[in-house]
N, C-alpha and C positions, 0 to 999 in steps of 0.2 A: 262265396266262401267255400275252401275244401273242405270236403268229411274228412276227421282225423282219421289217420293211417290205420289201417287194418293191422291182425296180428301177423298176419304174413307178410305183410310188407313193411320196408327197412325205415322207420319213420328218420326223419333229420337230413335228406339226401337233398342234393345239391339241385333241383328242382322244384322240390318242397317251401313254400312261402314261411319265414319265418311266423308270418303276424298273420292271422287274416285280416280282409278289408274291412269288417264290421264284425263288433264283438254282437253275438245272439243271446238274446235270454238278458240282454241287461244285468248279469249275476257278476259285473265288473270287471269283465276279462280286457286285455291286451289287444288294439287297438294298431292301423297302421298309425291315423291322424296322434293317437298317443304318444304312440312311441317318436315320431316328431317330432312332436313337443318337448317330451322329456330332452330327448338327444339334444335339441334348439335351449333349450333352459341351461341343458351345461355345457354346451359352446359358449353362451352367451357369460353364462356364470367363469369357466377359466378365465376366460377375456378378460373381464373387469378386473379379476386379482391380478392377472399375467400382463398386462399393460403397463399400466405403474411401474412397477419392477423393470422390465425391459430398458422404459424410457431412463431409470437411474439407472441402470446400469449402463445402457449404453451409449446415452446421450438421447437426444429428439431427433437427429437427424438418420441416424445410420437406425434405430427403433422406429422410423415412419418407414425408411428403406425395406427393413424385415417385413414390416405388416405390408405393406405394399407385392413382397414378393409373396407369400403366404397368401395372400387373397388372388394374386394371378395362379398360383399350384392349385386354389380351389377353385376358381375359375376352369382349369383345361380338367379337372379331372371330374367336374361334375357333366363335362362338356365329352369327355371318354365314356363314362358311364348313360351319357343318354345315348350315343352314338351306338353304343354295344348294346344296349337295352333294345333297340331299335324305336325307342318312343320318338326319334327325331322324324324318322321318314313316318309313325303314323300305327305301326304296328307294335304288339310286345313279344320279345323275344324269349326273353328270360326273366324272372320274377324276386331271382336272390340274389344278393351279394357274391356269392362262392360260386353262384351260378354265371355269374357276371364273367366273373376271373377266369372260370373254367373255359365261356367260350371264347376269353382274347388270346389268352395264354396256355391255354391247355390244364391238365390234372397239375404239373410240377406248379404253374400261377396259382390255382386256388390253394395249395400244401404252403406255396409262401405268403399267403394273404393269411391261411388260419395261424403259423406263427407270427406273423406281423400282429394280429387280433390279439394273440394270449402275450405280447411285448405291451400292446397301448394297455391293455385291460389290467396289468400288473404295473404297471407305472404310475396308470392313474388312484390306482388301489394307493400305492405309496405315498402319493400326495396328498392323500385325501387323511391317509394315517398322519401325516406329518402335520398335515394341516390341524386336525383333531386333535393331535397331541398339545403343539402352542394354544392350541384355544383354551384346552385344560388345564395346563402349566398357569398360562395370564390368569386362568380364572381361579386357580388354585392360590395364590398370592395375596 
């Protein structure tokens, strides 16, 4: 685990582990194995509402076609991200996301990863409002 960032030094930089590996002190802090879960709980949650829907809309066949292609996109890129991590050959390279971007693609990669981040991070915001809202709406009825 790192010692949080000194006053002098720039905390949040692209080196910097978002999570540490073990929360200390048990005082219920943030977690890597957590934050997997969490993230794994709302994949898993989109999925089951986002399925359905798909399949009516677009039939069973061309809706297996999508998930099929979506699972090969997750396929190469978690396959990108070990390769650049270097956890394939055995060592670790880099430890963040932004850090990741930075060494494929350089400073302009990580700039379009963190707008990419504030696009999903607002979308899924909007879903979750839309979603809340019908739930309200039916339960107000």
């Amino acid at each position: 685990m790192r010692p949080p960032a000194r006053e002098g030094k720039r905390a949040g930089g692209a080196d910097e582990p978002l999570l540490p590996e073990f929360s200390g002190g048990g005082g219920g802090g943030a977690s890597v194995s957590g934050a997997v879960f969490n993230v794994s709980t709302s994949i898993v949650g989109a999925g089951i509402m986002s399925i359905p829907a798909a399949m009516r809309v677009l039939g069973v066949v061309p809706a297996l076609l999508l998930i099929a292609a979506v699972a090969s996109l997750a396929d190469a890129s978690v396959e990108f991200m070990l390769r650049y991590t270097g956890w394939a050959g055995g060592k670790r390279a880099t430890s963040t996301y932004a850090g990741l971007m930075g060494d494929a693609f350089g400073r302009a990669g990580a700039a379009v990863l963190n707008v990419f981040i504030a696009f999903t991070t607002t979308g899924t915001l909007v879903v979750y409002l839309i979603i809340i809202g019908e739930l309200l709406a039916a339960a107000g009825q």
